[in-house]
Phi, psi and omega in degrees: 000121129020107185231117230250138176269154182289164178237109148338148134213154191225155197199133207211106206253126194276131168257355192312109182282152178278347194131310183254090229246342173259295185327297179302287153006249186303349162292287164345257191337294214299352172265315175315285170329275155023244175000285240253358163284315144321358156228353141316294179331303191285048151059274193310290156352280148355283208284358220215306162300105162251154169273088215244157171223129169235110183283149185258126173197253207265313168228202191254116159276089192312122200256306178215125184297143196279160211204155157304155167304344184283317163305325204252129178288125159281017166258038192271015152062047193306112174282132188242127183167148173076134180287026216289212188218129165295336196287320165313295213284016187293318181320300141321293169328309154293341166281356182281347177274307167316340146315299191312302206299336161334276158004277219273358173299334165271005186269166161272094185228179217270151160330117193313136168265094196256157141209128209281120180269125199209140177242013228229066185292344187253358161240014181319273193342277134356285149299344171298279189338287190329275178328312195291305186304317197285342192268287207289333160311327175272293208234054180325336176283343229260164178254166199215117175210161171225170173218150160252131192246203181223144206244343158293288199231135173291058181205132208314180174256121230321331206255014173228038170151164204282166177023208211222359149307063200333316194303297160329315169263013143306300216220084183272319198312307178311313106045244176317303199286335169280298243264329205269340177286312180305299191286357143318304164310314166286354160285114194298316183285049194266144182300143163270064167218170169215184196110163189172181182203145213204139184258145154299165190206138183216101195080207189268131175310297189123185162242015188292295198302331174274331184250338149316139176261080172329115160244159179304152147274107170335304207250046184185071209276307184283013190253102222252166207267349184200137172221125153237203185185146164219123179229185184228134165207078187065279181238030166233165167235161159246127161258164165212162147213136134226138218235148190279151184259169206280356163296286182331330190285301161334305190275329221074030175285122192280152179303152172250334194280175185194165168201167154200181181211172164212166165252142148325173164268333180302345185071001174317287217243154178234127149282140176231138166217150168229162192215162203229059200285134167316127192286339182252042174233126182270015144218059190282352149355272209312301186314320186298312169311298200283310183305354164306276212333289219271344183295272197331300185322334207270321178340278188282003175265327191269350200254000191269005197242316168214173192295199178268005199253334173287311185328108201289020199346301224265310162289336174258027160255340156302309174300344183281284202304313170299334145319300163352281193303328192284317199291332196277338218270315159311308248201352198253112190264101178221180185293178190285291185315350175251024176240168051254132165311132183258173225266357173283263216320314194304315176327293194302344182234337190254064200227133196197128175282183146214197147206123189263185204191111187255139148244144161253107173295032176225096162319107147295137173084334215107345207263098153277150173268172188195111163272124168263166166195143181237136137225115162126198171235039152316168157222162196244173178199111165272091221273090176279135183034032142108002183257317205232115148289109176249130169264128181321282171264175188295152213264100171331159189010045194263151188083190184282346191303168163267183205276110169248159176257343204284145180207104181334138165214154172281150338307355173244058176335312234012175188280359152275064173290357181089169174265189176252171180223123183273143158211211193237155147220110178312167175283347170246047189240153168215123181294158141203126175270136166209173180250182186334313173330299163313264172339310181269015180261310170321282184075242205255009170091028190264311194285200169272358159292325190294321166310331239222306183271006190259325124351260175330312201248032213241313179242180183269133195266184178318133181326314219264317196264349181267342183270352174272036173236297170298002166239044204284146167262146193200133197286115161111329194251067222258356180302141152311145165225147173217141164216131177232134173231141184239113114357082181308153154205000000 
């Protein structure tokens, strides 16, 4: 048997009042009842539709959770009063969908359906356009329709639809989507598989992601354009991904960012590392490579001896550049007389940020404790409780100051290297190290990107959907990305 994707529909009720605040009132209910009788009626519906109702007024109120229709009191008696802006409360309002959508990630369902109910003929417009940009900057995929009703009778108004079927031009979307379940159900041939895929987008895309041809780097044939990993490691899950940015794709350039992690053996601690290789060092790949690798090895070698408090950074980031200088010593082709290479010259080809990340997997409190350390402007962030981007370490170019591309890389660390900064990560908390790529489209976790991964990342999604999430297209922001994140459970 046909087994049908859930249909989301959210019904997102201007609460403002206009002046005439118990009539709108009561039309308000008596359309909403409507609704939710019309889909009890249908089968299809029934079976396929859940229902969420969200009111708009100062902020966003949930009336009703989403739920099958069968579930849901059709009397919710939608309060209407105070002049507040519907247009304010969308924001909220996405996170309460973005909750659902959490939720709703082990069922197979179809992209959220919203539609905006408004008595307000003379700003519809205007305000339906607002809501639709603040919903879809979060949840882009979702369809978007409004109505304008009439508050004498629950039925939209004449010049903002046909006939006199309020539902029908309510929910025409819904609509459609019952007519495509029935001939579903009757289809013998249905493939037995499910599933699909959409690349992300956060704002205007750009034309890179539709219109670039990705090419190979000739001379870096096994060096692959994209890696990830999802693991279970006890009391975490991990994700990691790195993705080629599509200028490298465009030139033919090999990614530069990298990553690893390790367990101690004792299994205490999870080492996390991510690294950046400098884009005007011509193979700074490699640099990027070894210093994961051997970073993490020297890492999980120093935590079998002593706690994270202990850790020596400054010697061990002196051993990092010298690995750095020993690779370049191997690889860097110059005349005999001009070596030993000095760590500027190994630099121009060999260059690399990185940021580690100690978790201890035995919670004080509930707590895991967590050491960051940094060189350069990789960054660590801490996503609390699936909403607010906390940053681990200092934020690039945050603040009023201006703005630089300049940054410390390994081998030329220098001896101010800064402390590691310890913090906590809670059980609805999620750590993520990543490098610039990533990090400057994020900015201060504020925008729209920061809603979109936070949104995206608030549980652990698929190995395969976290790394199309980290390669989302956003116009200007064409850099390698690497995120590695960890999940408390």
């Amino acid at each position: 048997m046909t087994t049908l994707p859930l249909l989301p529909i959210y019904l997102l009720v201007d609460l403002a009042d206009t002046g005439q605040a118990p009539r709108k009132e009561r039309a308000l209910n008596r359309l909403v009842s409507a609704v939710v009788d019309r889909l009890r009626a249908d089968p299809v519906l029934a079976g396929c539709v859940r229902l969420g109702v969200i009111g708009l007024a100062e902020t966003a109120i949930r009336f009703q959770p989403l739920e099958p229709p069968e579930g849901i009191d059709n009397d919710l008696r939608l309060p209407v009063g105070g002049a507040g802006s519907s247009v304010a409360a969308v924001p909220a309002a996405c996170q309460l969908v973005a909750r659902d959508r959490v939720k709703l990630a082990k069922h197979r369902h179809r992209p959220p359906l919203f539609v905006f109910l408004s008595d307000d003929a003379l700003g519809i417009e205007e305000r339906s356009a607002r809501v639709e940009k603040v919903l879809t900057e979060t949840h882009h995929d979702a369809t978007f329709g409004s109505v304008l009703y009439d508050i004498d009778t629950p039925q939209p108004s004449a010049h903002r639809a046909e006939g006199d079927d309020a539902l029908r031009a309510t929910l025409g979307e819904m609509e459609r989507f019952a007519d495509a379940a029935r001939a579903a159900l009757t289809n013998d041939e249905t493939p037995p598989w499910i599933g699909g895929f959409e690349s992300y987008a956060v704002g205007d895309p750009g034309n890179a992601a539709r219109t670039v041809l990705p090419k190979p780097d000739r001379s870096e044939w096994d060096r692959r354009d994209t890696v990830l990993d999802g693991v279970h490691l006890g009391a975490v899950e991990l994700r990691a991904a790195s993705v080629r940015g599509w200028s490298h794709r465009y030139y033919g350039v090999v990614r530069q960012d990298d990553y690893a992690f390790r367990l101690t053996e004792d299994e205490r601690y999870l080492v996390a590392v991510v690294s950046d290789g400098v884009s005007s060092a011509t193979r700074s790949h490699k640099a990027a490579a070894l210093v994961t690798r051997v970073g993490a090895e020297l890492l999980a070698d120093r935590l079998a001896r002593s706690d994270a408090d202990g850790v020596d950074w400054v010697t061990m980031t002196r051993q990092l550049s010298d690995e750095v200088m020993k690779l370049g010593e191997r690889i860097i082709d110059v005349e005999p007389d001009q070596r030993p290479l000095d760590p500027r010259e190994v630099a121009a080809h060999l260059a690399a940020t990185v940021v580690f990340a100690i978790i201890d997997l035995r919670p004080v409190d509930d707590v895991m404790p967590v050491h960051t350390f940094a060189v350069g402007d990789s960054a660590a962030w801490i996503l609390r409780d699936g909403a607010r981007w906390e940053p681990a370490r200092p934020v690039k170019n945050a603040g009023d100051g201006p703005a630089t591309a300049m940054t410390r890389a390994l081998p030329l660390a220098g001896r101010d290297l800064g402390r590691p900064v310890r913090g906590r990560l809670g059980r609805s908390d999620v750590l993520v190290l990543m490098s610039d790529g990533l990090g400057d489209p994020l900015g201060e976790g504020r925008g729209p990107v920061g809603r979109f991964l936070a949104t995206a990342w608030a549980r652990p999604p698929a190995p395969i959907q976290f790394a199309a999430q980290v390669d989302f297209a956003r116009r200007s922001h064409d850099d390698d990305r690497t995120a590695l994140a960890v999940w408390p459970v």
